[in-house]
PDB file of N, CA, C and O in Angstrom:
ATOM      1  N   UNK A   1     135.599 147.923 138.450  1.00  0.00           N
ATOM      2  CA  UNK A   1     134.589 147.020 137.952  1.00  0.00           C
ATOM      3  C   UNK A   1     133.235 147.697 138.120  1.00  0.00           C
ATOM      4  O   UNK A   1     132.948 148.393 139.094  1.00  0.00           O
ATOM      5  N   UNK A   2     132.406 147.434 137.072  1.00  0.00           N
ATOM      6  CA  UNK A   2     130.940 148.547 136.700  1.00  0.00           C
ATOM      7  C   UNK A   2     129.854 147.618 137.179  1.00  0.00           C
ATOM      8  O   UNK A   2     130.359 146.570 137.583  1.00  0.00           O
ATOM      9  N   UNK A   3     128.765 147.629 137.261  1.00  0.00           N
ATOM     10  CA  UNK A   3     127.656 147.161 137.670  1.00  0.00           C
ATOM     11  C   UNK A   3     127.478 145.541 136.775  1.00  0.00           C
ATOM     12  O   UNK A   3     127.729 145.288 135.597  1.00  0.00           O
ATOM     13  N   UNK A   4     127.070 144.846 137.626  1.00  0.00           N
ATOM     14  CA  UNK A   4     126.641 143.657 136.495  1.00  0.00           C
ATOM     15  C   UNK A   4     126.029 143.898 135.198  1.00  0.00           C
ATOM     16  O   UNK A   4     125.234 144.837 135.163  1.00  0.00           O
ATOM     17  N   UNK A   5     126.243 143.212 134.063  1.00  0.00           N
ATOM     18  CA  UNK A   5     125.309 143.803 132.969  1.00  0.00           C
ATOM     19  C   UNK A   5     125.016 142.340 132.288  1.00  0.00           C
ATOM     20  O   UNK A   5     125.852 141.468 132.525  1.00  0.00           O
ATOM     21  N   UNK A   6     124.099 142.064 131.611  1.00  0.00           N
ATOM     22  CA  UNK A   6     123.581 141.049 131.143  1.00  0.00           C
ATOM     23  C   UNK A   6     124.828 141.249 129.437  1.00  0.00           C
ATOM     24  O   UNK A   6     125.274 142.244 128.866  1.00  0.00           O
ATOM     25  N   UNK A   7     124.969 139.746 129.182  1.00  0.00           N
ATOM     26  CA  UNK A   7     125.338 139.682 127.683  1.00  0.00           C
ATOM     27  C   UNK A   7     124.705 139.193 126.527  1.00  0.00           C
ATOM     28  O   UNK A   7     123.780 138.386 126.440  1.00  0.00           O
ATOM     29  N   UNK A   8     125.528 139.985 125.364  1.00  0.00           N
ATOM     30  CA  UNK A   8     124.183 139.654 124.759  1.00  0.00           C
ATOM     31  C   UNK A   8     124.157 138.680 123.502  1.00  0.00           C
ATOM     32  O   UNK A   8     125.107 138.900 122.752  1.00  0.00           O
ATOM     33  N   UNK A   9     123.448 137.823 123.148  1.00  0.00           N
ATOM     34  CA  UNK A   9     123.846 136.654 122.167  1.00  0.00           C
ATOM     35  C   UNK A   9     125.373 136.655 121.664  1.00  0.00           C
ATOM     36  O   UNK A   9     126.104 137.437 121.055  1.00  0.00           O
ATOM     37  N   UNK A  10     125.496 135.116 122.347  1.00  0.00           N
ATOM     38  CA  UNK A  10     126.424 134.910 121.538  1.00  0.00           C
ATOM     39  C   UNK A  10     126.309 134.209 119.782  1.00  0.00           C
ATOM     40  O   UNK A  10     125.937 133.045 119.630  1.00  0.00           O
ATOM     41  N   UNK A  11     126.509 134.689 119.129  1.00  0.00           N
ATOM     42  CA  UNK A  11     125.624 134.200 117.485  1.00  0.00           C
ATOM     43  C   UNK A  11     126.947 133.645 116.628  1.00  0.00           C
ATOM     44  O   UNK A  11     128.098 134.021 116.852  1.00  0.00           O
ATOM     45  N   UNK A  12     126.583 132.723 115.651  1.00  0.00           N
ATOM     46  CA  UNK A  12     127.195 131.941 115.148  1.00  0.00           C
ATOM     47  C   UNK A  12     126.552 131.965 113.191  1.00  0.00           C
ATOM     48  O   UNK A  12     126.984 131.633 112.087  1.00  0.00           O
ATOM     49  N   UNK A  13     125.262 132.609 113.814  1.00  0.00           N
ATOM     50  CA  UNK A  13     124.742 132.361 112.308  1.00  0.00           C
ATOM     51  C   UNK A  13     123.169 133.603 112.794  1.00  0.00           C
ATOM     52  O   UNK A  13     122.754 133.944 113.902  1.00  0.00           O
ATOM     53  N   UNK A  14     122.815 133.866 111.751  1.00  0.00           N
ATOM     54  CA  UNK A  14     121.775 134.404 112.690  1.00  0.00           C
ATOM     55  C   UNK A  14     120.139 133.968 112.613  1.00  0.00           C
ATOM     56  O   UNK A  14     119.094 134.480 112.211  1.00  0.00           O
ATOM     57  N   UNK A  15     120.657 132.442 113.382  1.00  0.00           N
ATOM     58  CA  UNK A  15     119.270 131.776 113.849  1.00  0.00           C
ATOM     59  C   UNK A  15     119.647 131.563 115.117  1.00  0.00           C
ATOM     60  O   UNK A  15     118.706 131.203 115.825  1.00  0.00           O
ATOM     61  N   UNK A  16     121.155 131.695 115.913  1.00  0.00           N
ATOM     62  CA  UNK A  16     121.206 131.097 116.751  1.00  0.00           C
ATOM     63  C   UNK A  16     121.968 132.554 117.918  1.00  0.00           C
ATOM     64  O   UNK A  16     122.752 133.473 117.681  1.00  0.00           O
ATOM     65  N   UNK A  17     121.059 132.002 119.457  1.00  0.00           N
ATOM     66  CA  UNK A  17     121.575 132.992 120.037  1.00  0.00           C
ATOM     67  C   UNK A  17     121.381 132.107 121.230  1.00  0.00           C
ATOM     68  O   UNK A  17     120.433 131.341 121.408  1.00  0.00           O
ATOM     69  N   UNK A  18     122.481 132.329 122.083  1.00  0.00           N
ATOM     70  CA  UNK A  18     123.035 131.375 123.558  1.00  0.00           C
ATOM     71  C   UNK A  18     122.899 132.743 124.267  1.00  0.00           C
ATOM     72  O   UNK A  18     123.435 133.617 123.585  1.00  0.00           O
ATOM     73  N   UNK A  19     122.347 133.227 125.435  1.00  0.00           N
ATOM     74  CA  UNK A  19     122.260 133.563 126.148  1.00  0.00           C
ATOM     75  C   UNK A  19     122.558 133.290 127.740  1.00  0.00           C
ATOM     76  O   UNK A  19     122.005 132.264 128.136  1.00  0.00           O
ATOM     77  N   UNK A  20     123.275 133.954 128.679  1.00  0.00           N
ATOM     78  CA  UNK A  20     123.962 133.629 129.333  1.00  0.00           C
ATOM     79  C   UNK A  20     122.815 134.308 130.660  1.00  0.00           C
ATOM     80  O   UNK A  20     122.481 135.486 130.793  1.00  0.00           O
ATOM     81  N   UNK A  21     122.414 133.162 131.480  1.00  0.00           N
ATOM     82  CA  UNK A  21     122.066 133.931 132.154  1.00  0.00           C
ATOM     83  C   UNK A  21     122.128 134.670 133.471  1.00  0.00           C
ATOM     84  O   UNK A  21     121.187 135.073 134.155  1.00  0.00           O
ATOM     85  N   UNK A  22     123.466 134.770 133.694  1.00  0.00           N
ATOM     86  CA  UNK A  22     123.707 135.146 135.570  1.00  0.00           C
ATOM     87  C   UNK A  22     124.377 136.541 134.903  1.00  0.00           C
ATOM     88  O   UNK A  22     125.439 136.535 134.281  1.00  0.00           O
ATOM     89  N   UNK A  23     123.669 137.572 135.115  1.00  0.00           N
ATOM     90  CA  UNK A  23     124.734 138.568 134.588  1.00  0.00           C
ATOM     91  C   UNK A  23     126.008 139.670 135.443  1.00  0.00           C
ATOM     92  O   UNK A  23     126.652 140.663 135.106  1.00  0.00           O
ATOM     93  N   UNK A  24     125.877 138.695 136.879  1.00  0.00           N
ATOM     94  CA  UNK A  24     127.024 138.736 137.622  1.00  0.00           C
ATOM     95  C   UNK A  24     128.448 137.978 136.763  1.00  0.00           C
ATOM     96  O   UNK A  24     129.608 138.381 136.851  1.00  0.00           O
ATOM     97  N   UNK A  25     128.092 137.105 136.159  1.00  0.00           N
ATOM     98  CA  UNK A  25     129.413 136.899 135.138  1.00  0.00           C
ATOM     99  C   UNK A  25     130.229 137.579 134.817  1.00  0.00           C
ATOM    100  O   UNK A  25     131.387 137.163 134.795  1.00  0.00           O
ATOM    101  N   UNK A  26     129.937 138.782 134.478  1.00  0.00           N
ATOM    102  CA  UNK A  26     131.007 140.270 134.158  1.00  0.00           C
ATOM    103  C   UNK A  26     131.464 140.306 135.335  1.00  0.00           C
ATOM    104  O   UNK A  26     132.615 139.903 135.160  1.00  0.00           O
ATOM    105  N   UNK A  27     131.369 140.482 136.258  1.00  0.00           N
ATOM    106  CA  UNK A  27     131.882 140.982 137.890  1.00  0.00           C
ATOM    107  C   UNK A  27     132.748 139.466 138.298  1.00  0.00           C
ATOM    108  O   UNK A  27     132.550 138.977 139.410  1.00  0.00           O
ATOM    109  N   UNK A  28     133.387 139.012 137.643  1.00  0.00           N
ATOM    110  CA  UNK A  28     134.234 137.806 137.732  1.00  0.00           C
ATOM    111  C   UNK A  28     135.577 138.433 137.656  1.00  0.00           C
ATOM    112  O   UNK A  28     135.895 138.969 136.594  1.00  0.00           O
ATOM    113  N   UNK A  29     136.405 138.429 138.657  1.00  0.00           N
ATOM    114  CA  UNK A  29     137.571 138.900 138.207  1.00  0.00           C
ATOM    115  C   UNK A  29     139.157 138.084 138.177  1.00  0.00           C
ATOM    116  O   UNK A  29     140.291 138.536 138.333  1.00  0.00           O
ATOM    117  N   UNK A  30     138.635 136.635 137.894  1.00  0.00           N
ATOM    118  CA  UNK A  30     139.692 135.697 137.896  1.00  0.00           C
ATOM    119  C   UNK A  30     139.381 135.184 136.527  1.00  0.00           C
ATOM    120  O   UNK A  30     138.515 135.547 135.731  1.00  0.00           O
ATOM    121  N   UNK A  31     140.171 134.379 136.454  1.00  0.00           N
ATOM    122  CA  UNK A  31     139.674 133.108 135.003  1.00  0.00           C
ATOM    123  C   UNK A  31     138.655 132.633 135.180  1.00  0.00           C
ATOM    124  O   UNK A  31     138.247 132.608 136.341  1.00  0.00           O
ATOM    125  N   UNK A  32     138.017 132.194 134.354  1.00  0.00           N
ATOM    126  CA  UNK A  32     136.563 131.341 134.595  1.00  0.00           C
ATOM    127  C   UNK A  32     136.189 130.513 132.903  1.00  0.00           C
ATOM    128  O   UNK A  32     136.237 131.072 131.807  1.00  0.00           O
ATOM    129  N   UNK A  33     135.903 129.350 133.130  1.00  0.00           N
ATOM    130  CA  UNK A  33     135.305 128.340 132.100  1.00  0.00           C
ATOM    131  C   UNK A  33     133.790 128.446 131.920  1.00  0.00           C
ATOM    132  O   UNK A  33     132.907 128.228 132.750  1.00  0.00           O
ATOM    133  N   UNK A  34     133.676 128.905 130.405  1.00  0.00           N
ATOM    134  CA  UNK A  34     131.861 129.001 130.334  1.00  0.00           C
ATOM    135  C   UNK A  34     131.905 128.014 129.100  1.00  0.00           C
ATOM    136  O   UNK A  34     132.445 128.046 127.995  1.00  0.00           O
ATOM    137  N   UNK A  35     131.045 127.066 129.820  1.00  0.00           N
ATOM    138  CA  UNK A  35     130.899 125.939 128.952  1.00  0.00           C
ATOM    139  C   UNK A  35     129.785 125.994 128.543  1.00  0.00           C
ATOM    140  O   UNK A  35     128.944 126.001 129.442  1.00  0.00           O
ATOM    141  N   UNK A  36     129.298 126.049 127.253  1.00  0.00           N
ATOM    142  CA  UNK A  36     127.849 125.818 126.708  1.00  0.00           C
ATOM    143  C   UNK A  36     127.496 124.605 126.220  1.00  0.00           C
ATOM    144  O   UNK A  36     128.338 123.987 125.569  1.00  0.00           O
ATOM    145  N   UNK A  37     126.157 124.022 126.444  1.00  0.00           N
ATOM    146  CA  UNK A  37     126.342 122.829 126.111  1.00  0.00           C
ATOM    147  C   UNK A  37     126.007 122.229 124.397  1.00  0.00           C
ATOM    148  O   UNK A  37     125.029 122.654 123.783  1.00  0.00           O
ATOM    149  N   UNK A  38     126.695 121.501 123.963  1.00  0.00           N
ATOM    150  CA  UNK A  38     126.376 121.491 122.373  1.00  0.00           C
ATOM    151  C   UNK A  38     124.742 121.541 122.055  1.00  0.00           C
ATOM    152  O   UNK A  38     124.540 122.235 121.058  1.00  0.00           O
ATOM    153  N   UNK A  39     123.747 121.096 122.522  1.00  0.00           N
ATOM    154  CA  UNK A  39     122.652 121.159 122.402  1.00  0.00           C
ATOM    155  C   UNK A  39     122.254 122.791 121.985  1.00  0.00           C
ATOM    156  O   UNK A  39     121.428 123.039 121.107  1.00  0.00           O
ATOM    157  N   UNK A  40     122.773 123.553 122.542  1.00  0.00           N
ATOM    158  CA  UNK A  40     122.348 124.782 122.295  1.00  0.00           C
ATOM    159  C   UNK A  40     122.447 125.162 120.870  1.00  0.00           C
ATOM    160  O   UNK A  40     121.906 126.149 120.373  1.00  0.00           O
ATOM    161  N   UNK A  41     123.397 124.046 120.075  1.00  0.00           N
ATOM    162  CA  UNK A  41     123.873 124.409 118.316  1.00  0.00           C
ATOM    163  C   UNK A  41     123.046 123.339 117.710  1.00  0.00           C
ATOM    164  O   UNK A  41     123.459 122.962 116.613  1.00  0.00           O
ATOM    165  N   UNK A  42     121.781 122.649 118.239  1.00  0.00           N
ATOM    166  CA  UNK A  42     121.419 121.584 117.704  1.00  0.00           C
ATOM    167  C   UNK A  42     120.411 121.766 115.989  1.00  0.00           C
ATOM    168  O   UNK A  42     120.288 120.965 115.063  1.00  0.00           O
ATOM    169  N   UNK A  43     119.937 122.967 116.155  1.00  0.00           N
ATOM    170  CA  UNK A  43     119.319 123.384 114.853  1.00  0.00           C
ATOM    171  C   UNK A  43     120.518 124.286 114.214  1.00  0.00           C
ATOM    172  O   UNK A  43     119.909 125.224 113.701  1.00  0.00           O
ATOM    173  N   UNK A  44     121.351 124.404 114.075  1.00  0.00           N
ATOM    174  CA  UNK A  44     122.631 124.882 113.257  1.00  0.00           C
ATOM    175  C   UNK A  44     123.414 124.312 112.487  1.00  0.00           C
ATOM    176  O   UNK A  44     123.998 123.346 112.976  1.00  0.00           O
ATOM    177  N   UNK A  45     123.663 124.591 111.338  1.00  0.00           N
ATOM    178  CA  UNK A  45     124.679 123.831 110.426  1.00  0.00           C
ATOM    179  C   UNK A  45     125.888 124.091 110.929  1.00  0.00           C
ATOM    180  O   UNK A  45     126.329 124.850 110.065  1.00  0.00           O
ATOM    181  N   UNK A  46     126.686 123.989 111.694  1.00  0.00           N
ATOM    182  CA  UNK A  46     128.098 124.217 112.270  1.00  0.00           C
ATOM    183  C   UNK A  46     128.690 124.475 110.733  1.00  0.00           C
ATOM    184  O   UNK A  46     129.013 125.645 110.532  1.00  0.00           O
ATOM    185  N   UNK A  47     128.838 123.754 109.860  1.00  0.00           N
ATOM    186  CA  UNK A  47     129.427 124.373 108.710  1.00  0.00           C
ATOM    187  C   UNK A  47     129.231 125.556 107.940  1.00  0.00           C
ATOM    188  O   UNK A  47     129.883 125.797 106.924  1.00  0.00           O
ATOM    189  N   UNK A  48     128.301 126.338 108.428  1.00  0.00           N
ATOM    190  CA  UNK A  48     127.830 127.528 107.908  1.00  0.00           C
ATOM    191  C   UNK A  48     128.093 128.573 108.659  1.00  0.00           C
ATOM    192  O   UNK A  48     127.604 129.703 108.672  1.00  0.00           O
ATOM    193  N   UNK A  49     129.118 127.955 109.431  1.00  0.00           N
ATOM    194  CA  UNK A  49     129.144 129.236 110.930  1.00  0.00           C
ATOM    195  C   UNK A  49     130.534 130.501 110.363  1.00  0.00           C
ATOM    196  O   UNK A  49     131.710 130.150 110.266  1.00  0.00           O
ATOM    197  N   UNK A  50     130.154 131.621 110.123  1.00  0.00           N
ATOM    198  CA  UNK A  50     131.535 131.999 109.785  1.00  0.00           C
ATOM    199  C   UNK A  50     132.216 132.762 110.840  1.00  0.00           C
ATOM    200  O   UNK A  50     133.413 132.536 111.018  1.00  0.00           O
ATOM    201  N   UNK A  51     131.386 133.967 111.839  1.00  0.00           N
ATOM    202  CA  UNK A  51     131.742 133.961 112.970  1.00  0.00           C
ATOM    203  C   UNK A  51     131.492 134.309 114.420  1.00  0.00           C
ATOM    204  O   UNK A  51     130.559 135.111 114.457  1.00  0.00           O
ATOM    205  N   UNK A  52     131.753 134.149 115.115  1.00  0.00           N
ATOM    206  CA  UNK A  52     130.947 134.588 116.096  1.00  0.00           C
ATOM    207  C   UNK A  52     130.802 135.385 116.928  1.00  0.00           C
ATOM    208  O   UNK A  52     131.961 135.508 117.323  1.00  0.00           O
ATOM    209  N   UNK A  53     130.013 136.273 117.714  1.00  0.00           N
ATOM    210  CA  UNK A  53     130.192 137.345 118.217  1.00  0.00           C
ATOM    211  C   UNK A  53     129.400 137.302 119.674  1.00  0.00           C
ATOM    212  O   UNK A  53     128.312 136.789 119.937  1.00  0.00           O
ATOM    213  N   UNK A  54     130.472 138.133 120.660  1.00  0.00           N
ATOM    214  CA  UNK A  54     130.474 138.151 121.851  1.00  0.00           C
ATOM    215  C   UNK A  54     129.883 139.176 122.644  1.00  0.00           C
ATOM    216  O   UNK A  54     130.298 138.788 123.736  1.00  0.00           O
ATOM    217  N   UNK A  55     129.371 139.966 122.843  1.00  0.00           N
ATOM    218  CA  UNK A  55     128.669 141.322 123.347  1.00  0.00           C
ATOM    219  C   UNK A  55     128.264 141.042 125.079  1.00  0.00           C
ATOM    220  O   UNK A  55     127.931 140.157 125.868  1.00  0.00           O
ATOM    221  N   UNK A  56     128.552 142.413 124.984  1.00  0.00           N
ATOM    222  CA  UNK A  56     128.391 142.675 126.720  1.00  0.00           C
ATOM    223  C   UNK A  56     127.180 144.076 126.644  1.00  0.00           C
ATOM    224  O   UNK A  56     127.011 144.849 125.701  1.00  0.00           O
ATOM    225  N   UNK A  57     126.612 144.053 127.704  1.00  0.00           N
ATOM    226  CA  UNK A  57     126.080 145.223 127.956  1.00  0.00           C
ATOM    227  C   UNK A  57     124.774 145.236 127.491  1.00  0.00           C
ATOM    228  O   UNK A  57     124.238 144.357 128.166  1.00  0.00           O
ATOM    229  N   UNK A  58     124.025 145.652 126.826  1.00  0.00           N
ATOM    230  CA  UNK A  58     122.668 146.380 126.081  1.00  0.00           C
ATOM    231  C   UNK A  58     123.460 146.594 124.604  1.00  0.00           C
ATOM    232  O   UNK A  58     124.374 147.357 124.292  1.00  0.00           O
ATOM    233  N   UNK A  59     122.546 145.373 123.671  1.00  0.00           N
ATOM    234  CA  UNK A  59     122.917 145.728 122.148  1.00  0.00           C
ATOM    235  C   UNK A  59     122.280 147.007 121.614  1.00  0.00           C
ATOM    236  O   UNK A  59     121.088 147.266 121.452  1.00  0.00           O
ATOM    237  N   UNK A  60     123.522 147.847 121.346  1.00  0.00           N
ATOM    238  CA  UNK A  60     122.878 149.027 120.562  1.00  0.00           C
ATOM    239  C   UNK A  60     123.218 150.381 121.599  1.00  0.00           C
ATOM    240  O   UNK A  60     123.269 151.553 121.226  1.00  0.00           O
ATOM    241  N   UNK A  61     123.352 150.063 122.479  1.00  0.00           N
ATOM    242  CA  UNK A  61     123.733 151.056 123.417  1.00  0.00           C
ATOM    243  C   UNK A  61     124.532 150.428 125.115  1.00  0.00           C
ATOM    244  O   UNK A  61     124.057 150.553 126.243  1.00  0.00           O
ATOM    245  N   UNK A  62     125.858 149.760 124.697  1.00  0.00           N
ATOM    246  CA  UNK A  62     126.554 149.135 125.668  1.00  0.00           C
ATOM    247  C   UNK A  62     126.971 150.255 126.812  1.00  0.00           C
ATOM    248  O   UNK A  62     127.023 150.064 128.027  1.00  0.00           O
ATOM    249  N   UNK A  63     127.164 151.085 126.322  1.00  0.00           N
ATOM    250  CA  UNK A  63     127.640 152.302 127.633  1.00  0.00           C
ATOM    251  C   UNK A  63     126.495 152.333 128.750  1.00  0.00           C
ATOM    252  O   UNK A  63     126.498 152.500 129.970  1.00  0.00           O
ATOM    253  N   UNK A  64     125.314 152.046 127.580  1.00  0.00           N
ATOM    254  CA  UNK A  64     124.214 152.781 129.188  1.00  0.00           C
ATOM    255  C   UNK A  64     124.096 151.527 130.124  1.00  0.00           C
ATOM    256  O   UNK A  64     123.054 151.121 130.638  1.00  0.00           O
ATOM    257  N   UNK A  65     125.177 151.061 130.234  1.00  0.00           N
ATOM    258  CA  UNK A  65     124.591 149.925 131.508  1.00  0.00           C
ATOM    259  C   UNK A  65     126.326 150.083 132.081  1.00  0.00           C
ATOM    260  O   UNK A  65     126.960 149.052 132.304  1.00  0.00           O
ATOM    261  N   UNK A  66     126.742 150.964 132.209  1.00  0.00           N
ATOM    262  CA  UNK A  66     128.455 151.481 133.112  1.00  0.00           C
ATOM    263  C   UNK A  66     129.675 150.322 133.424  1.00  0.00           C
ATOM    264  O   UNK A  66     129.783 149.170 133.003  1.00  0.00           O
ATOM    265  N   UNK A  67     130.173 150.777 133.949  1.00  0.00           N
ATOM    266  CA  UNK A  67     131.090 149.892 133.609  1.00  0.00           C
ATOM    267  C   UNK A  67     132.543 149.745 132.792  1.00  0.00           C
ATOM    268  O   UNK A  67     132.286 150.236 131.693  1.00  0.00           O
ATOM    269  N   UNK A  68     133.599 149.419 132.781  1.00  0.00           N
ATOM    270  CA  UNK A  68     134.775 149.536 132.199  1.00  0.00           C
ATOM    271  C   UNK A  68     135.679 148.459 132.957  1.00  0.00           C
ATOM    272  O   UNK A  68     135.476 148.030 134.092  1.00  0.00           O
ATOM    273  N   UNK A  69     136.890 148.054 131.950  1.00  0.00           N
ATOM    274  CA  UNK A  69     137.673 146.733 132.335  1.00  0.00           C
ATOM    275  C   UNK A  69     137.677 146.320 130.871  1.00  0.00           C
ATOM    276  O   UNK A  69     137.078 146.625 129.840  1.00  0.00           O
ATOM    277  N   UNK A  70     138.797 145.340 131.328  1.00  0.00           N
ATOM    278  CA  UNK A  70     139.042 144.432 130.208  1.00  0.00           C
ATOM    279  C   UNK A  70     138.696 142.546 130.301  1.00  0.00           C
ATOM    280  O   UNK A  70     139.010 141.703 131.141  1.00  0.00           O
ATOM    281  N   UNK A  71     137.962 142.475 129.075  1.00  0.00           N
ATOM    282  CA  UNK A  71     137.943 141.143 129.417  1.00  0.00           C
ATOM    283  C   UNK A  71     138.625 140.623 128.562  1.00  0.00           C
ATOM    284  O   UNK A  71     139.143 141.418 127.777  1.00  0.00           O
ATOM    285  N   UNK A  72     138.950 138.948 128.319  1.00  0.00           N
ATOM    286  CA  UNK A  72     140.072 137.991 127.432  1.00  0.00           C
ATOM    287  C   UNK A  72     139.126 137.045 126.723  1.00  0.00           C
ATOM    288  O   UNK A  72     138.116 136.810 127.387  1.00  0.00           O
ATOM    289  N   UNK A  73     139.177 136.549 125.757  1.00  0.00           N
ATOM    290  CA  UNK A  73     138.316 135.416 125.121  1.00  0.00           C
ATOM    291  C   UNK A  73     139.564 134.367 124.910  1.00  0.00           C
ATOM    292  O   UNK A  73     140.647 134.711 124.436  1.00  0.00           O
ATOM    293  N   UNK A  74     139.384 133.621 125.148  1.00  0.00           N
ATOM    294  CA  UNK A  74     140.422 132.933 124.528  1.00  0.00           C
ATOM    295  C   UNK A  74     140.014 130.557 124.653  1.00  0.00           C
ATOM    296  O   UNK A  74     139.103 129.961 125.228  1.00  0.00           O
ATOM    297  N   UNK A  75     140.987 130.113 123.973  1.00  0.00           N
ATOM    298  CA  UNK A  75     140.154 129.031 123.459  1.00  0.00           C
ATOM    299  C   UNK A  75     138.924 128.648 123.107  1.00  0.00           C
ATOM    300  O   UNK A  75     138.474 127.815 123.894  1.00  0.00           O
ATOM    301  N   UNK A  76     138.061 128.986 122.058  1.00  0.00           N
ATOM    302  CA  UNK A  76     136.863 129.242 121.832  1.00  0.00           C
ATOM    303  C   UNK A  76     136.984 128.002 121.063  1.00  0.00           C
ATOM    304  O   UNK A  76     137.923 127.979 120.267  1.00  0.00           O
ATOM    305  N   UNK A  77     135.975 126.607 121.153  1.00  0.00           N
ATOM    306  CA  UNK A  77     136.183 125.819 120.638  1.00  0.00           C
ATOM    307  C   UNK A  77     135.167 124.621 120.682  1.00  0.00           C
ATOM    308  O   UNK A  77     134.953 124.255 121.838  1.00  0.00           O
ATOM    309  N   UNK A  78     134.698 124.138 120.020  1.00  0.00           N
ATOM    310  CA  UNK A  78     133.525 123.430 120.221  1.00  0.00           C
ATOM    311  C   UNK A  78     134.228 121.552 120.598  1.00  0.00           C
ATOM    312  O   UNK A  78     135.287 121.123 120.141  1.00  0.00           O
ATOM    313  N   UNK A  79     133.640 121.072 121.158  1.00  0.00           N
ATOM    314  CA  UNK A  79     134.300 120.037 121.743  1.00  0.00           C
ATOM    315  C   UNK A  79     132.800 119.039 121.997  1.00  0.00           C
ATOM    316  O   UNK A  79     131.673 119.391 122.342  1.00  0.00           O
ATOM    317  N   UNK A  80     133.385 117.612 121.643  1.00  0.00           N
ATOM    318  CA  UNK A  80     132.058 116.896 121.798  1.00  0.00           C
ATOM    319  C   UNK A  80     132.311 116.021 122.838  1.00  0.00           C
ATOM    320  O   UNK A  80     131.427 115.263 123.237  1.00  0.00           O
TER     321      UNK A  80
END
């Protein structure tokens, strides 16, 4: 496991970016629930969303912040 690294928008459309901010989050090495709260999609057409993207590290240059592992995404799902 590599140094904490901040992540970077999660985007849905590109007006919208959720930012996560503990960037000890990467250095998690069990399961973990990241719940965002719907408010964060409140200026978004959810119907216009086609998809979304997850980034770790420094956009544009993810290596320079070290680090290696695998992470899982899984149930990605908006819930009211």
């Amino acid at each position: 496991m590599g140094a904490a690294v901040p992540e970077y928008p999660i985007k849905g459309c590109s007006c919208l970016h959720v930012n996560v901010t503990d960037p000890a989050a990467t250095q998690i090495t069990g399961w973990n629930e990241w719940v965002i709260d719907l408010t964060a999609f409140a200026d978004v057409d959810l119907t216009n969303v086609n998809t979304i993207t997850i980034g770790l590290g420094t956009k544009g240059s993810p290596a320079a912040d070290g680090g290696t592992g695998t992470m899982y995404f899984d149930d990605i799902r908006l819930v009211k």
